[in-house]
C-alpha positions, 0 to 999 in steps of 0.5 A, a space after each residue: 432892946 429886943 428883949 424889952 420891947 417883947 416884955 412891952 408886947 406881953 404886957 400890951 397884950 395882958 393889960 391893954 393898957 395905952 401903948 405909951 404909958 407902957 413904954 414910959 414907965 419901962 424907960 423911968 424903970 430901966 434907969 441908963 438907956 441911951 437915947 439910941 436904945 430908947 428910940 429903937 425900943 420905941 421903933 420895935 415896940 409901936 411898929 410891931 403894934 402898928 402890923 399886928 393883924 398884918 403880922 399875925 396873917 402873915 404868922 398864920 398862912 405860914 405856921 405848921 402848927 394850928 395857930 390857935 395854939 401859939 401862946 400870946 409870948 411866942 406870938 409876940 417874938 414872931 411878930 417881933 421877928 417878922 417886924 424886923 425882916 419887913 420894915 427895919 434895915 435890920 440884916 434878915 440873920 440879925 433878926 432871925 437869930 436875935 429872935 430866936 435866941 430870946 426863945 432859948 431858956 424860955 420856951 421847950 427846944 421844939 418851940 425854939 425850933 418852931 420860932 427859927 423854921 418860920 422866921 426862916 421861911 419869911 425871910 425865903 417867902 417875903 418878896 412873896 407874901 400876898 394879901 387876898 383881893 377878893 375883898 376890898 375891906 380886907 385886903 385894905 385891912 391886911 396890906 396897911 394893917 387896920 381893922 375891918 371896921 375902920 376900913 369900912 367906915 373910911 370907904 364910906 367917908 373919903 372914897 378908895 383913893 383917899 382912903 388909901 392914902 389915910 392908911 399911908 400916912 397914918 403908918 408914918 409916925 408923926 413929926 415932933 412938934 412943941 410949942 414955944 413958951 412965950 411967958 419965959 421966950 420967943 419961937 425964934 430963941 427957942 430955935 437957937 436954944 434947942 440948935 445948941 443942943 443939937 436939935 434943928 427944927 424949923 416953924 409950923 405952918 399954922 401955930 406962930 408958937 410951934 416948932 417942928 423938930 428935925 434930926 432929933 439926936 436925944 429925948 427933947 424931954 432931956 434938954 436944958 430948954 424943956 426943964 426951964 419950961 420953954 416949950 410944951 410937947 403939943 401937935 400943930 393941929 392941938 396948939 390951934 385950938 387955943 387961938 380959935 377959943 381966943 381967950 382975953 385977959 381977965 376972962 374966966 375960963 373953963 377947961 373942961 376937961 384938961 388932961 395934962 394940960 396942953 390946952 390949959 397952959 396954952 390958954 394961960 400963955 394967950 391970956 399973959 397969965 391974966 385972968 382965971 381958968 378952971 382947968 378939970 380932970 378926972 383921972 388922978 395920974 393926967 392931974 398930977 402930971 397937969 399940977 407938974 406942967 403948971 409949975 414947970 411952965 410958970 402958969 400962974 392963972 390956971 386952977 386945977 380940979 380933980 374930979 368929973 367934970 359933970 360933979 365939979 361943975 355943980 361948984 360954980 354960978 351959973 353964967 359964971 364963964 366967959 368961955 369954955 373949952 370941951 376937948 371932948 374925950 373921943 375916938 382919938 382917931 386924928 391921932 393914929 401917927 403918934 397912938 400906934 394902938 388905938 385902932 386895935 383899942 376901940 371898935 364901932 360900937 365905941 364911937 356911939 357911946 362916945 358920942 352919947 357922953 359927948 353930948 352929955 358934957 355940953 349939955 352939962 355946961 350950958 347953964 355955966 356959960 354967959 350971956 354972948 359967951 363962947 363954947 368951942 368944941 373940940 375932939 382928936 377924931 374926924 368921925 361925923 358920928 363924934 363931931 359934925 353930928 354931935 353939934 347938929 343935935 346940939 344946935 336943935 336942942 339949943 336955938 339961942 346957940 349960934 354956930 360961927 363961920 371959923 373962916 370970917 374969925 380966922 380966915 390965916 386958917 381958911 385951908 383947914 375949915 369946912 364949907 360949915 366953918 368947922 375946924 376939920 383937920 386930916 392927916 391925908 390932906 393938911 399932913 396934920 393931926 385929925 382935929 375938930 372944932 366947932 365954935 358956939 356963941 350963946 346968943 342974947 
């Protein structure tokens, strides 16, 4: 498994292609793993990713050789080795010698040296490894393992304290959550169903449809409840966007940009399959995967289309919608438990450009929405710059929109909105994913 989870690093590495989509691909590849080899190849991988400038830090101050010319693999192995000896209950020999060994063969004798001499100084100096506090963004940076710039931003937004506490939490993978099905069950069978499979899980706080997982033995992807179409893997904070929408029966609705459909089928399931709603999206593999769940889950009133939302739009009348859903694409920053490596993907300049196509999508879908029609805005990030600004800028553009208080619509959630009435969810307060969502009426 060590030996996969470095190959994943390499790739990461190469590709930079999303951490998850690595790992699953290697697992429908690697035909025959257990749940136990997966889940500690998921551990090795997504931890490993998590310190990466920790680890690298640590692998420079302690190297003989001048880091710049360690080659990316042998990296890799160190920072595998070192994830091991700081945060797995893994023997320090183990991982030393587990390490080392995948170097033999592969690498000159020297480099194999070089490998076992370092990792046997971590071993020997790690009760001693400090970080420099000279500076408070760095020091943040290296001891819960972000970059500079995201550290910088969280001091500015949330203070020290909490910011410390934001790097804690988001350095806990997140809990497995799903949501119930109810076109084919109830939260309650589905409970009883997953229990014989040997899943406990008790009910989310929020969701009346959600179900967080405990003692997790085997992939819930692998149990009998999920192939008839039970539940839908889908966080707390996600499955609450769908009540706030409050989709009727009947109504016609636009998912305006869907992914794989969390929030599509989730919509289907309020609506009772009644009714239409146009769920977009343009990458060729997340529709695929949303065609997949639509059958899987028995979603009659969904109607898929590939394509950007921007050209496919242009195919409906204008006032055409009663609602419409932006799950815009953003930051991803709420979302750090379970996407170990968007932190090391994006950088600041990222969020402007994602705000500037952010904007551009509501304003694609303005003349699509009816008279006293409902637009929700929504993002898996809680930068200002992706969500309250956006909608500020929104709102001066657009004075016959109307912002709603989500605490008179929906006060079962008033612990989760701002003074605004926005939707703001974060990790270091309600221990839920980081989500936003502003709700727009479009006035008479």
């Amino acid at each position: 498994m060590r030996s996969l989870a470095w190959e994943l690093l390499n790739q990461w590495e190469r590709k930079r292609a999303y951490s998850e989509t690595l790992l699953d691909r290697a697992f429908k590849r690697k035909k025959g793993l257990s749940h136990l080899d997966k889940a500690f190849t998921t551990e090795l991988f997504y931890g490993t990713l998590r310190y990466l400038n920790q680890l690298d830090y640590i692998i420079d101050c302690f190297s003989k050789v001048n880091p710049k010319r360690i080659k990316v693999e042998v990296r890799n192995l160190l920072r595998l080795g070192i994830y091991q000896i700081l945060y797995l209950r893994v023997p320090d020999a183990v991982a030393v010698y587990e390490t080392v060994e995948l170097a033999k063969g592969r690498f000159p004798i020297w480099i194999v040296n070089f490998l076992n001499a370092l990792l046997r100084k971590v071993v020997r100096e790690k009760e001693n490894i400090k970080f420099p506090k000279d500076d408070l963004v760095t020091y943040l940076s290296l001891k819960y393992a972000y970059p500079d710039w995201l550290i910088r931003m969280w001091l500015k937004t949330f203070g020290k304290e909490d910011t410390i506490r934001l790097c804690k939490i988001n350095n806990i993978p997140s809990p497995i959550v799903v949501r119930t099905n109810t076109l084919k069950t109830t939260r309650e069978d589905l409970k009883r169903y997953l229990a014989l499979e040997g899943i406990m899980s008790e009910p989310t706080r929020f969701s009346p449809d959600g179900l967080i997982l405990r003692g997790v033995k085997k992939s819930p992807l692998e149990t009998t409840a999920y192939k008839k179409g039970y539940f839908f893997m889908q966080s707390e904070a996600s499955q609450l966007i769908g009540y706030l929408l409050d989709p009727r029966p009947g109504e016609k609705i636009l998912d305006g940009c869907a992914g794989v459909g969390g929030k599509a089928t989730h919509l289907a399931q309020i609506m009772k399959n009644r009714g239409r709603i146009y769920a977009i999206e343009s990458k060729e593999g997340r529709f695929r995967l949303l065609n997949k769940n639509l059958n899987k889950l028995g979603i009659k009133n969904v109607f898929p289309k590939l394509g950007d939302l921007r050209d496919v739009i242009k195919s409906f009348s204008h006032r055409y919608f009663d609602r419409i859903l932006i799950d815009a694409p953003c930051s991803s920053l709420g979302a750090l438990r379970k996407n170990v490596d968007i932190k090391w993907r994006h950088s600041k300049e990222d969020i402007s450009r994602l705000r500037r196509l952010q904007e551009t999508l509501l304003e694609e879908v303005v003349p699509y929405l009816r008279q006293k029609g409902v637009l929700l805005y929504t993002t898996c990030t809680f930068t200002a710059e992706e969500n309250e600004e956006v909608i500020e800028t929104f709102l001066k553009r657009h004075p016959d929109f109307s912002l709603e208080n989500l605490a008179n619509l929906y006060p079962n959630y008033r612990s989760l909105y701002t003074p605004k009435g926005y939707l703001k969810t974060l990790p270091h307060v309600h221990d839920l994913d980081g989500f936003f969502a502003a709700r727009l009426s479009l006035d008479d």
